[in-house]
C-alpha positions in Angstrom: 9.5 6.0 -32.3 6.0 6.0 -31.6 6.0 3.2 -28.9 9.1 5.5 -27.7 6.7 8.4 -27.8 3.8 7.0 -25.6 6.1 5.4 -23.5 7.3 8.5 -22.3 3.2 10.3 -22.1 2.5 7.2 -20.3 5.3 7.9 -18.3 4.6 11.5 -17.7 0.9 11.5 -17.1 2.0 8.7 -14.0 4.7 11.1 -12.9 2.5 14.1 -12.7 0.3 12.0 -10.4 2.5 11.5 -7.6 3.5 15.4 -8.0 -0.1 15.5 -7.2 0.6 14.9 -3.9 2.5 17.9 -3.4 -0.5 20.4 -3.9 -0.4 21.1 -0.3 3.4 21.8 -0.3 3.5 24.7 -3.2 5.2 27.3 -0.9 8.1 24.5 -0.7 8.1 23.4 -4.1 8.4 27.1 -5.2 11.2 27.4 -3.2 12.9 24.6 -4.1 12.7 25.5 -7.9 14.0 29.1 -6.8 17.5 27.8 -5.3 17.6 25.6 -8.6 17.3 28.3 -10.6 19.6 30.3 -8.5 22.5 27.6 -8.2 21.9 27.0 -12.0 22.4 30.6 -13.4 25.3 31.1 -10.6 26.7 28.1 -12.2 26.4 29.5 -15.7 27.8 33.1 -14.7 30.9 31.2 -13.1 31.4 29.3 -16.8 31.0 33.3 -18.2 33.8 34.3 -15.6 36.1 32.0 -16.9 36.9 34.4 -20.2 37.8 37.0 -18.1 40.1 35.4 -15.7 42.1 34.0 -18.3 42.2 36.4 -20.3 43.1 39.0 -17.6 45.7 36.7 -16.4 47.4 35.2 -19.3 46.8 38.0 -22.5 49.5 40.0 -22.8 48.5 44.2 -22.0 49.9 47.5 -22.2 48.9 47.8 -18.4 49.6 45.1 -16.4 49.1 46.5 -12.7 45.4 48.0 -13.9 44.5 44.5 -15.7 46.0 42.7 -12.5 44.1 45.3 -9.8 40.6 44.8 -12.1 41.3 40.7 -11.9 41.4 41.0 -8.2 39.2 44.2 -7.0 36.6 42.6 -8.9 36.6 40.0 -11.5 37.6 37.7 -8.4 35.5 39.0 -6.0 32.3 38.6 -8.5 32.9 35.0 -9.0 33.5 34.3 -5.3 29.6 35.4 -4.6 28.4 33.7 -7.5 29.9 30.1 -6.5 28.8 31.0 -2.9 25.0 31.6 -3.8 25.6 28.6 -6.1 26.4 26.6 -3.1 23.8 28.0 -0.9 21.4 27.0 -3.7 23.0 23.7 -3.8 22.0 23.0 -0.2 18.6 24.4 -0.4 17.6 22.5 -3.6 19.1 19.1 -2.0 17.4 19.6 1.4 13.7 20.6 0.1 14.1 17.9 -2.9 14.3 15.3 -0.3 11.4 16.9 2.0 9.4 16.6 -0.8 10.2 13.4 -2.1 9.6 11.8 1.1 6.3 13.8 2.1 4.9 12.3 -1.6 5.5 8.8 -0.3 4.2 9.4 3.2 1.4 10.4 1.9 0.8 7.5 -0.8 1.6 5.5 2.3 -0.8 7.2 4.0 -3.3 6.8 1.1 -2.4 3.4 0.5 -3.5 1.8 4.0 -6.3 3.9 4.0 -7.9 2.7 1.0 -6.8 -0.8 2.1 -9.0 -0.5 5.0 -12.1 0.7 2.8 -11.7 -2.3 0.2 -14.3 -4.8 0.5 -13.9 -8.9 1.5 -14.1 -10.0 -2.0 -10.9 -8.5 -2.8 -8.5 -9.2 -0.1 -10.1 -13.3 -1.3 -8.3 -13.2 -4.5 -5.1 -11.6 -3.0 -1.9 -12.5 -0.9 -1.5 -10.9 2.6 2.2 -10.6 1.8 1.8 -9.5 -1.8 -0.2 -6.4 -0.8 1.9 -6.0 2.4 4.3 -5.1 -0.3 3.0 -2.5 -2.3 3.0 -0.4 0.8 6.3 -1.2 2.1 8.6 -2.6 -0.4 6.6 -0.6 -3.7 6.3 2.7 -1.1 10.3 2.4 -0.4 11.3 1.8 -4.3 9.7 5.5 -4.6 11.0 6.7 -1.4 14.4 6.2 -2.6 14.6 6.9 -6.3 11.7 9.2 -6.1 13.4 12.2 -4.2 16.3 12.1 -6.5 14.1 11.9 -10.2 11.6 14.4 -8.9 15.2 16.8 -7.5 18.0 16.1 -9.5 16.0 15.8 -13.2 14.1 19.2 -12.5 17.8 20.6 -11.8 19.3 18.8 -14.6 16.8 20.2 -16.8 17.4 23.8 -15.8 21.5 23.3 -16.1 20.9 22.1 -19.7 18.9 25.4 -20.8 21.1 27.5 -18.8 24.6 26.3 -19.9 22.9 25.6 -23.9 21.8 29.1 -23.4 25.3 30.5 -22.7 26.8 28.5 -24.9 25.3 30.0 -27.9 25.9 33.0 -26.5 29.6 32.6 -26.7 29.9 31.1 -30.2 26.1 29.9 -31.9 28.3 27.8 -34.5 30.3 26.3 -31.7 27.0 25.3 -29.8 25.4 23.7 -32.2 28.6 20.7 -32.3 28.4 21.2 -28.8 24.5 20.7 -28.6 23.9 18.2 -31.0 25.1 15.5 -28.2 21.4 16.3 -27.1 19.0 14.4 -29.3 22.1 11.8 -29.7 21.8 10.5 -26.3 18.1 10.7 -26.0 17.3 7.9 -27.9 19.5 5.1 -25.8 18.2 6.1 -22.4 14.0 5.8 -24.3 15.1 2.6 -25.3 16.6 1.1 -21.8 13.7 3.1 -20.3 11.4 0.8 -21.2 13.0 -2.7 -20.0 13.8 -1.1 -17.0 10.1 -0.5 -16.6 9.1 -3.7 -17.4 11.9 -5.6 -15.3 11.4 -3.3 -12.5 7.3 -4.4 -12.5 8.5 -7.9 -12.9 11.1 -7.7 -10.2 8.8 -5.5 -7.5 5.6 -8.5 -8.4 8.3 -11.3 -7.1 9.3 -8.9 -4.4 5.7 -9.2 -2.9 5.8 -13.1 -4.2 8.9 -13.8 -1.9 6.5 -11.4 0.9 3.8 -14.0 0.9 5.7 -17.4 1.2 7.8 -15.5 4.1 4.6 -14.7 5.7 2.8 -18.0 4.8 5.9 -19.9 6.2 6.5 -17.9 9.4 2.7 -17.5 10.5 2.3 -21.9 9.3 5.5 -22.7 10.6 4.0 -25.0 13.4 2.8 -27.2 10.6 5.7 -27.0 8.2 7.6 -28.1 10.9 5.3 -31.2 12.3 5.1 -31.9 8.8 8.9 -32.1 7.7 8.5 -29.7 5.1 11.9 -27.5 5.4 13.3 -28.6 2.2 10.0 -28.4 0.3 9.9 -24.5 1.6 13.1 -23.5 1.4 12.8 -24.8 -2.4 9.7 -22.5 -3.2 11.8 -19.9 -1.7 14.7 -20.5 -3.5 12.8 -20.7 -6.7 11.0 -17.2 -6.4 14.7 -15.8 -4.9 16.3 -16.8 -8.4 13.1 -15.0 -10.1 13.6 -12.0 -8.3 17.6 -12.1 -9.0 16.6 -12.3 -12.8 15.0 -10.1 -12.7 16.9 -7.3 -11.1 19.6 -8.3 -13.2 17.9 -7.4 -16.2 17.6 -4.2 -14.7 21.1 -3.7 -14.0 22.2 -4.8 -17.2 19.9 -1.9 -18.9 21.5 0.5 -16.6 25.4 -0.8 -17.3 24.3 -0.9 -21.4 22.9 2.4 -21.6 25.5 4.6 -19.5 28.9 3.4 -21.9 26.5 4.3 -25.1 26.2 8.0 -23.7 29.3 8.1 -22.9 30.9 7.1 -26.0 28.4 9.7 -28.2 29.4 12.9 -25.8 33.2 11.4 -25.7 32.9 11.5 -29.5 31.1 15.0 -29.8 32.9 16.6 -27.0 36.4 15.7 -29.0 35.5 16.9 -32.5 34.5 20.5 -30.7 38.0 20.5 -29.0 39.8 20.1 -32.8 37.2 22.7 -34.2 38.4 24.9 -31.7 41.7 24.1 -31.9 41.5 24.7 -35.7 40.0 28.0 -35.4 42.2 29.4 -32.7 45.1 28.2 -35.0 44.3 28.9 -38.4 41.7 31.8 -37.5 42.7 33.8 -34.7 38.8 34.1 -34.3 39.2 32.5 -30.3 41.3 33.8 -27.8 42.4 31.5 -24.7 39.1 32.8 -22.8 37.1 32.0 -24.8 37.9 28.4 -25.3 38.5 27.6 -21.6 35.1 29.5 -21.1 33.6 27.4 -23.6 35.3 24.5 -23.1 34.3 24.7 -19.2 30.8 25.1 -20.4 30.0 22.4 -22.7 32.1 20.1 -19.9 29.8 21.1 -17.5 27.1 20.8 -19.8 27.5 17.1 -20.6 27.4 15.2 -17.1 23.8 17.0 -16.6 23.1 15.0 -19.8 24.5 12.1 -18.6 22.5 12.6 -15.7 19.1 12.3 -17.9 20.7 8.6 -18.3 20.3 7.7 -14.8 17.4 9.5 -14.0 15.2 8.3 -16.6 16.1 4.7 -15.7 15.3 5.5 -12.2 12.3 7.4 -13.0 10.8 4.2 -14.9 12.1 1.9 -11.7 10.1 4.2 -9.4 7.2 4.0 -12.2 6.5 0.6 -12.0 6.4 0.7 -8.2 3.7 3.7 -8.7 1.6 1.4 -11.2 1.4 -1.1 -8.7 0.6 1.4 -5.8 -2.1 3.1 -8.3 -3.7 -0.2 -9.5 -4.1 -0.5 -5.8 -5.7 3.1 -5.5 -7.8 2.3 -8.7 -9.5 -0.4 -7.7 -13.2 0.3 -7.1 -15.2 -0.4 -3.6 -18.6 -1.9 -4.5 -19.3 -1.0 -1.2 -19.2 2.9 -0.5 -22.8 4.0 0.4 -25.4 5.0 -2.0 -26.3 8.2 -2.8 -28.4 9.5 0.1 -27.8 6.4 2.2 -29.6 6.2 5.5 -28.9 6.2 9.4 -30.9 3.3 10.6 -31.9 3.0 14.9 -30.9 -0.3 16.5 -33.0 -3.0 15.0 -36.6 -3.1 15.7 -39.1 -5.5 14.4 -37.2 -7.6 12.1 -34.7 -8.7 10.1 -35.6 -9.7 7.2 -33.4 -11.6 3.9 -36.0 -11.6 0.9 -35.1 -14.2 -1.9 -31.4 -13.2 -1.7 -28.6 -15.1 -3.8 -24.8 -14.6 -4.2 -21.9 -16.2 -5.7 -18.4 -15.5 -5.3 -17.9 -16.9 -8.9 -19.8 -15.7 -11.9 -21.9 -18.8 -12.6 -20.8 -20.7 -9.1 -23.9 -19.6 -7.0 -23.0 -20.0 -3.2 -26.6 -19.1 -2.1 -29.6 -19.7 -3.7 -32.8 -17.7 -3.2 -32.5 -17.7 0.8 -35.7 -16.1 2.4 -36.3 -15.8 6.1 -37.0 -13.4 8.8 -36.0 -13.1 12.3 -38.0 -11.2 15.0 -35.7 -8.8 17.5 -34.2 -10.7 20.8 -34.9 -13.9 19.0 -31.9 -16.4 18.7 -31.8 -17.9 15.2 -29.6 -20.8 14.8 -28.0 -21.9 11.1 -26.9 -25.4 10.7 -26.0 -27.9 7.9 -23.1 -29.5 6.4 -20.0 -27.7 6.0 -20.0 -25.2 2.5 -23.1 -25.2 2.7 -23.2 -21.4 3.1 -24.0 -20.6 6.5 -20.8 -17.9 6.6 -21.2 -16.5 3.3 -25.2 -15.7 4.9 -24.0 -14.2 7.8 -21.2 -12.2 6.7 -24.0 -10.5 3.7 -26.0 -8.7 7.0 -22.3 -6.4 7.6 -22.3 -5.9 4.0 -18.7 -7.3 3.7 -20.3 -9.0 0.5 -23.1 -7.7 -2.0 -25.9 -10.1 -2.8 -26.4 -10.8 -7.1 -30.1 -10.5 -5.9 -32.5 -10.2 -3.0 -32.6 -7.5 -0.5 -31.9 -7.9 2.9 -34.4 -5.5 5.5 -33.5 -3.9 8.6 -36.9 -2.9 9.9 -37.9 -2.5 6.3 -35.3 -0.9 5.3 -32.9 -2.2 2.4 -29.7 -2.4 4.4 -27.5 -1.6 0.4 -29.1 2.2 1.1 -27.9 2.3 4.5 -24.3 4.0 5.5 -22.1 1.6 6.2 -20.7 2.8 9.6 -24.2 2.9 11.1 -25.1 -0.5 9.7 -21.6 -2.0 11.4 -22.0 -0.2 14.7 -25.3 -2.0 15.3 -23.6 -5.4 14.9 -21.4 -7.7 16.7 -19.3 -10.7 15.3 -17.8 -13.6 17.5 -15.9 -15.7 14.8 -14.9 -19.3 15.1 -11.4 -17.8 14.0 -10.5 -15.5 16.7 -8.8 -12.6 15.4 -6.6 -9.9 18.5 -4.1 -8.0 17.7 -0.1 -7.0 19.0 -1.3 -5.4 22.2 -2.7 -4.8 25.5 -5.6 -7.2 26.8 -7.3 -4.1 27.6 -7.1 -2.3 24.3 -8.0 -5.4 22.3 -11.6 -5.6 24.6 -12.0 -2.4 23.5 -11.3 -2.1 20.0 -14.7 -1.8 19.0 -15.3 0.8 21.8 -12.0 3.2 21.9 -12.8 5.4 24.7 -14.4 2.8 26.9 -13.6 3.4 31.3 -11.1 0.5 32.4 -14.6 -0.3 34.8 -16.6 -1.2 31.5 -13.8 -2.9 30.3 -13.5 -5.0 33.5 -17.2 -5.9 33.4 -17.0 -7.2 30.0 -14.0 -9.5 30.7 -15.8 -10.6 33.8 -19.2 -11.1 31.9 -17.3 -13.2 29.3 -15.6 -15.4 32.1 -12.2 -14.0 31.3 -11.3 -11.8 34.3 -9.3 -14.1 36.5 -6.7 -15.0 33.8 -6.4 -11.7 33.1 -5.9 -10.8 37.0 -3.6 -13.7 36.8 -1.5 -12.6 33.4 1.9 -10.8 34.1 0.4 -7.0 33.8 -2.9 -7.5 34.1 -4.8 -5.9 31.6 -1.8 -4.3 30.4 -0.3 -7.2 29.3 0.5 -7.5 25.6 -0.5 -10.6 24.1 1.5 -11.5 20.9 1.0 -11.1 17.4 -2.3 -12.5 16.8 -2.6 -13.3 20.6 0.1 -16.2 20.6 0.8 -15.9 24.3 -2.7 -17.3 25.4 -4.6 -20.3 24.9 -7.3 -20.6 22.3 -9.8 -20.6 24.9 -8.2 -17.5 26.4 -8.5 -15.9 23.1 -11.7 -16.7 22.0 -13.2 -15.5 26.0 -11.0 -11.8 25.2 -12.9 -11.9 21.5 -16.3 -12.4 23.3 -15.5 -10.2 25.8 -14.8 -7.1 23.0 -18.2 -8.1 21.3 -20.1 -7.8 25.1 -18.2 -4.9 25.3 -19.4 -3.1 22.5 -23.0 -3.6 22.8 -24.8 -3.8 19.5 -28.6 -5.1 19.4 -27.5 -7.7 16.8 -24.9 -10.6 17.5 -23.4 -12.8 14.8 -21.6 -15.8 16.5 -20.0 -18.3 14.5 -19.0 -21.2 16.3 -18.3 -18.9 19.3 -17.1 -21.4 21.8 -15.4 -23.9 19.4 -11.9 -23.1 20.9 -12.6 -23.6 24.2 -12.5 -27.0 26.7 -15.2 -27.8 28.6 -14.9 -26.2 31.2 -14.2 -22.9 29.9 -17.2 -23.6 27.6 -19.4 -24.4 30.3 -18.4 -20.5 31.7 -18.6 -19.0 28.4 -21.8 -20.6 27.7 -23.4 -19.0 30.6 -21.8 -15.4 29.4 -23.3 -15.6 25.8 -26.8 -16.9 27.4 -26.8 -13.7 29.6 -25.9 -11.8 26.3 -28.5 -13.0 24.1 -31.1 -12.7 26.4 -32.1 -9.5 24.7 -30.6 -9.5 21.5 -31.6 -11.2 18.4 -29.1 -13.7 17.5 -28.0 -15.3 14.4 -25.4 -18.6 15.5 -23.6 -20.6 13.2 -23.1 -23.8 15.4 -21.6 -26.8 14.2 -22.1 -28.6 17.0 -25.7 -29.5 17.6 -25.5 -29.5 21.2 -25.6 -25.7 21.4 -29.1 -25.2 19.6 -30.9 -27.0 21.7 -33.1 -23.9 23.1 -33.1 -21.8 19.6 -35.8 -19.7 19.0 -35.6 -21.1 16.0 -33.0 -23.1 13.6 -32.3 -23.2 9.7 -30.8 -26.1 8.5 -28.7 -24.8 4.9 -27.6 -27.4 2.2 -26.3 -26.1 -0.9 -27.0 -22.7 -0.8 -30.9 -23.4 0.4 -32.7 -23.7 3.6 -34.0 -27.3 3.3 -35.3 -27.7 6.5 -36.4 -24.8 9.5 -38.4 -25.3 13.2 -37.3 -26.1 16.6 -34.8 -28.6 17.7 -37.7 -30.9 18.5 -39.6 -30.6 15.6 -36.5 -30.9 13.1 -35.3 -34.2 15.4 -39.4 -35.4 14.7 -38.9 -34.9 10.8 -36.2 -37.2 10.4 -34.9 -35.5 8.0 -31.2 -33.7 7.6 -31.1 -32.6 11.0 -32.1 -35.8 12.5 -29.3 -37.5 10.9 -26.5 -34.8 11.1 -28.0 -35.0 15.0 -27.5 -38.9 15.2 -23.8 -38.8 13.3 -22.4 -36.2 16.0 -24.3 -37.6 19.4 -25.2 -40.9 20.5 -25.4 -40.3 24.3 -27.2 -37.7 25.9 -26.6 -34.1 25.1 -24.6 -31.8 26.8 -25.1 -27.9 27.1 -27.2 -25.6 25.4 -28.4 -22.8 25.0 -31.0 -21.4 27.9 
């Protein structure tokens, strides 16, 4: 009994956290328990009117037409309100427990994708797309629909059960307690299934999200499952996790089906020994007249599905559970990156930026970067080569703060960037990435994500800065033209030009390009080239270029190997050292060179 026991406070201290989120709905919820205190006393009066409608109908009297005229001037009458305001009641009780059920998981939904967007980099590594896609559909939904009825019809339950226990022992105390001892009987089968309906329930939602990922691994890859002949390998996987997921809810079902005959046979069982005990004493005794055991009878049979009730609802309560632990865990999880106490504004950079014996590792004990120190001057372009893994990304994406470095600082004009708030840091910087990320919208509101409220005319200039204006012109609705989930309806060059074009766009004195023009042909890279040239002019620049070609003109350029800078100088002077640049140089170009920067 004592796993039973903190099964049931684990249980509750969950529950009363997702009640949590109706703090801002009290008027509602106070409401709510008034028509189910309403409809459950109306109920009970009803049961109480039964005595007197038999017995005014059916027992034999000295004055029939009075008896008769009482039954229908007012007995009648009396019972007719009281099943009307139970109805009433009824509707209310429904209505609002649904309002509320569904405003708690819009706003864990809400919650949810919020706190999804304030996670940092390192955790969305270690996790599936589709598996966290799920906790806020398919975990939200398991709430949304078993949620409304637990939180509703187990508060109602609850308040029947008292009511109708209450008036039961009013009629007959010796009765009740035969009648009442069904209680703790059932309670201990629906603790029991409780618990496996938890656990399959967690197991079942975890290959929900499973099944979520391959489906969106498949679809988004399907180009190369397909040029690969990989059908039957996938639909296999799939099949695999499908049977999981069957198991799984089966195991669920089957604690549902086991737990509901148990019930039924322990109140079947109880329920008939009271009907011989009252048989008995209305036979033997005369001590119960034909009122009171309908009235009683009605009662306690009115009683009993309410406890059956706790049956379902308990099950349905753990189901929603182990959607809420998974939602929670979510919600628990701790950002190592919310600002320090008394973090900073900062101005656009000044001086210099400065990275001071920084190291990081992804891994404990794997170190990625290794006691990197360097500095680059403002509107300087700094270049970052070397073989790939060598760390050149990880580098980068530390200045954003989308990682933490073990050690080191990194300086914005002095300044340790960790005691800076975030959102200033960000809005200072712009990223061109060699993977170009739009979204399922407009060309226009893509260029502007970074800048919401930008005029159409800024919008315009950036696309024509970034070389991108005359496809545009040319597309079906111009800039209103939606694109595709992540931009499938235009080229890679297309895309990567709209990505530039929302980094020229928005600004920022620092530019992070990583392999900015890899996507485009050459003649598109020729245009682009110029566009980025133009951009950098007066911005410092950090570029991650894996071909050599476009570092050329670098202020300067850090060659990275293993996590350290092993070699760092201008193009000419690394080619003169023949060292790791001169041969990375040699392996990719053994004709003249092509582009560069200017």
């Amino acid at each position: 009994m004592a796993d039973q026991s903190g099964n049931f406070k684990e249980s509750f201290k969950l529950y009363l956290r997702l009640l949590a989120y109706l703090r801002d709905n009290k008027g509602k919820v106070t409401l709510a328990l008034v028509c189910m205190v309403g409809s459950a006393l109306s109920t009970t009066f009803v049961m109480y009117q039964l005595k007197p409608i038999y017995d005014g109908a059916f027992l034999k009297t000295d004055d029939p037409t009075g008896t008769f005229y009482h039954l229908v001037a007012w007995i009648l009458p009396i019972t007719f309100i009281a099943a009307l305001i139970r109805s009433l009641s009824g509707f209310g009780q429904d209505y609002l427990n649904r309002y509320l059920g569904q405003r708690v998981v819009q706003r864990l939904r809400n919650d949810l994708y919020v706190h999804f967007l304030k996670l940092p980099m390192s955790y969305f590594n270690v996790q599936r797309t589709g598996s966290l896609a799920a906790r806020i559909t398919n975990d939200v939904q398991v709430l949304q629909d078993s949620l409304m009825n637990v939180v509703g019809q187990g508060t109602y339950s609850a308040l029947m059960v008292v009511a109708l226990a209450a008036f039961l022992i009013y009629r007959d105390w010796q009765l009740a307690l035969i009648a009442l001892f069904v209680i703790p009987a059932v309670l201990y089968p629906i603790f029991r299934y409780g618990r496996k309906i938890r656990r399959s329930s967690g197991e079942g939602q975890q290959f929900l999200a499973d099944l979520n990922s391959q489906l969106h691994e498949t679809l988004s890859g399907i180009r190369v499952v397909k040029a690969f002949g990989m059908e039957n390998f996938e639909k296999r996987k799939f099949e695999e996790t499908n049977n999981k997921f069957f198991g799984a809810a089966m195991r669920v079902n089957l604690a549902f089906a086991a737990s509901s005959p148990i019930v039924e046979v322990i109140a079947t069982t109880v329920l008939l020994g009271l009907i011989a005990w009252m048989g008995h004493r209305a036979l033997f005794q005369n001590s119960l007249t034909g009122g009171d055991f309908i009235s009683f009878l009605g009662g306690t049979l009115t009683l009993y599905p309410y406890l059956k009730n706790f049956n379902g609802l308990w099950g349905g309560l753990q189901h929603s559970l182990a959607s809420a632990e998974r939602c929670f865990e979510v919600m628990d999880t701790v950002d190592p990156m919310v600002d320090a106490k008394g973090a900073m504004e900062i101005k656009p950079l000044h001086k210099t930026l400065e990275f001071k014996d920084v190291s990081f590792e992804y891994l404990p004990g794997h170190p990625i970067l290794k006691s990197i120190s360097f500095s680059v001057k403002k509107g300087e372009v700094l270049a970052l080569v070397g073989p790939s893994g060598g760390g050149k990304t990880t580098l980068v994406d530390l200045i954003p703060r989308f990682y933490q470095p073990k050690s080191g600082q990194i300086l914005w004009d002095g300044k340790d960037i960790s005691q800076v708030k975030l959102t200033s840091l960000r809005s200072h910087i712009g990223i061109v990435t060699q993977e170009t990320i739009l979204f399922h919208d407009s060309i226009m509101k893509n260029i502007a994500y970074g800048r919401p409220g930008a005029s159409f005319w800024d919008v315009q200039e950036a696309a024509k800065a970034a070389y991108a204006k005359d496809f545009i012109d040319n597309s079906p609705n111009g800039f209103n033209t939606l694109i595709g989930d992540r931009g499938i309806k235009l080229s890679g060059g297309q895309r990567q030009r709209l990505a530039i074009a929302r980094a020229i766009l928005k600004n920022p004195p620092v530019m992070i390009l990583d392999e900015a023009t890899s996507a485009l042909d050459t003649e598109s890279e020729q245009l682009v080239q110029k566009a980025l040239n133009e951009l950098m002019g007066h911005r410092t620049t950090i570029v991650i270029a894996h071909r050599l070609s476009t570092v050329h003109k670098a202020h300067r350029i850090l060659v990275i190997d293993k996590g350290r800078i092993v070699e760092q100088g201008k193009h000419g002077a690394l080619l003169a050292k023949r060292g790791l640049y001169a041969k990375l140089y040699k392996m990719q170009f053994r004709s003249s060179s092509t582009p560069s920067f200017e």
